[in-house]
C-alpha positions as CSV (number, residue, x, y, z in Angstrom):
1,X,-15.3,6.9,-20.1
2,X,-11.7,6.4,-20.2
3,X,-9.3,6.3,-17.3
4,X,-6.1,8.3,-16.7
5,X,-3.1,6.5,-15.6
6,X,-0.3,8.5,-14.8
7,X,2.9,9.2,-12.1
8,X,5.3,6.6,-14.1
9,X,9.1,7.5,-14.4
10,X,12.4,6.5,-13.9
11,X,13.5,5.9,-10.5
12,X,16.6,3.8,-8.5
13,X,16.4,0.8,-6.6
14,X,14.6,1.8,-3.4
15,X,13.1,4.8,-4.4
16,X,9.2,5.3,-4.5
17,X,6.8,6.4,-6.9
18,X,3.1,7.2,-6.9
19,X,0.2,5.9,-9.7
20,X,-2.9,8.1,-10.1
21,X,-5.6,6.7,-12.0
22,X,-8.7,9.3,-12.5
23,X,-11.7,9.2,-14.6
24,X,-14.0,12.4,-15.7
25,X,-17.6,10.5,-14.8
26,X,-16.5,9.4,-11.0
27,X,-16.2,5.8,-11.9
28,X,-13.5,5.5,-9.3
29,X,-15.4,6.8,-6.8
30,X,-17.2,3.4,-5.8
31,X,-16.3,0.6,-8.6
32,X,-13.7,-2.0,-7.4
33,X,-10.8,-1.6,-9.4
34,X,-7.1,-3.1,-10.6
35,X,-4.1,-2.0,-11.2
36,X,-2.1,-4.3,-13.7
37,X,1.3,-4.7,-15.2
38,X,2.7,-5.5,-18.4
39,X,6.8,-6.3,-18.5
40,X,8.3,-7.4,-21.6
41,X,8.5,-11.1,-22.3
42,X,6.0,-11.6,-19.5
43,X,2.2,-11.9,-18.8
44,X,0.6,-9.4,-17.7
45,X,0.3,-9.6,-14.2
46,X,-2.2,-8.2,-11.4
47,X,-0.5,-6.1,-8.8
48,X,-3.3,-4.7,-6.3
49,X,-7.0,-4.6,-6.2
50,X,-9.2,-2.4,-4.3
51,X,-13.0,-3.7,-3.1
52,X,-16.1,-0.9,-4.0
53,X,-15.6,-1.3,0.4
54,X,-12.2,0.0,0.4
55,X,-10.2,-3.9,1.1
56,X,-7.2,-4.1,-0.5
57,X,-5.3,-6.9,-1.9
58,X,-2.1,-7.4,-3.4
59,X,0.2,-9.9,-5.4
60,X,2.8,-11.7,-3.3
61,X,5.1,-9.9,-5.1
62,X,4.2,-6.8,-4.4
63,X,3.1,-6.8,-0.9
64,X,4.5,-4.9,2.0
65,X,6.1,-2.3,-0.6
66,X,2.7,-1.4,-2.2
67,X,-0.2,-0.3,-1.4
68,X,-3.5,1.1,-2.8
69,X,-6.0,4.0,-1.9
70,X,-8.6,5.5,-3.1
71,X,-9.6,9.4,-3.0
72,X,-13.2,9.1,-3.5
73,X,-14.0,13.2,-3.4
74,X,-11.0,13.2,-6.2
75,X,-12.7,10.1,-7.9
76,X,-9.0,9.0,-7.9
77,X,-7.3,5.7,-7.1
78,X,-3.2,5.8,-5.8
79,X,-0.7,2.7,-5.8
80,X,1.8,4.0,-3.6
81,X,4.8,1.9,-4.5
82,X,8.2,1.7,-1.9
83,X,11.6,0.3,-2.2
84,X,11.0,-0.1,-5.9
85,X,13.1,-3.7,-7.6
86,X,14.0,-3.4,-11.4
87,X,11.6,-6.7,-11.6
88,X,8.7,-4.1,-11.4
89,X,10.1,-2.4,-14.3
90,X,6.5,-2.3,-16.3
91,X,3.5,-0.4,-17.4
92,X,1.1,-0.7,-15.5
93,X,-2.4,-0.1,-16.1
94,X,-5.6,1.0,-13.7
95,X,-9.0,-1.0,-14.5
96,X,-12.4,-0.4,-13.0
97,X,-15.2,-2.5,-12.9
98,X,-18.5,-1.7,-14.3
99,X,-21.1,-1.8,-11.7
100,X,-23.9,-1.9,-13.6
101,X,-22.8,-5.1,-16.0
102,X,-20.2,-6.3,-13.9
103,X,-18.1,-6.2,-16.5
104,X,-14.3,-5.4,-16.4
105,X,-13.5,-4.4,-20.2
106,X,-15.1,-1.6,-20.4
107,X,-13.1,1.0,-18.2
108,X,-8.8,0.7,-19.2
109,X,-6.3,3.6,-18.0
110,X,-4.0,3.6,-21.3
111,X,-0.6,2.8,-18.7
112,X,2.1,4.2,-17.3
113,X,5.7,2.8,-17.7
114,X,7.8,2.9,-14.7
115,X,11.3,1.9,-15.0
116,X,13.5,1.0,-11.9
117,X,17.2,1.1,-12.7
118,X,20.6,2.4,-11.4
């Protein structure tokens, strides 16, 4: 099963943009899930999670401007990201948890890069 990350782009300070991550085996219907980012020079960093119960968390960094949903007929996870910084500039990767293991390494979204600039 591999995960589908897309809805990256190029946007201005402040604008929005919208991450889908889908999977062709409704993984994402249930499994709790990550989305991660990976900026140059940096480690990667992890921006939201999502509970298999729907609870949300988020990075300091992020919170208040992101958020993340999940679309469970669509088997499809969102980050909804506002008043986009160029210090998100990243890709950013979805992640799903394997329910049966328990395991995190098995399900990857290949990223997306979004790029905030003027």
């Amino acid at each position: 099963v591999q995960l589908q990350a897309s809805g990256g782009g190029l946007v201005q300070p402040g604008g929005s943009l919208r991450l889908s991550c889908v999977d062709s085996e409704s993984i994402l219907k249930i499994s709790p899930m990550n989305w991660y980012r990976l900026a140059p020079e940096k480690q990667r960093e992890l921006v939201a999670a999502l509970s298999s119960a729907g609870t949300p968390n988020y990075a300091e960094s992020v919170k208040g401007r992101f958020t993340v949903s999940r679309d469970s007929a669509k088997s499809t996870v969102y980050l909804q990201m506002n008043n986009l910084k160029p210090e998100d500039t990243a890709i950013y990767y979805c992640n799903a948890q394997d329910m049966r293991t328990g395991s995190w390494n098995k399900y990857w979204g290949q990223g997306t890069q979004v790029t905030v600039s003027s």
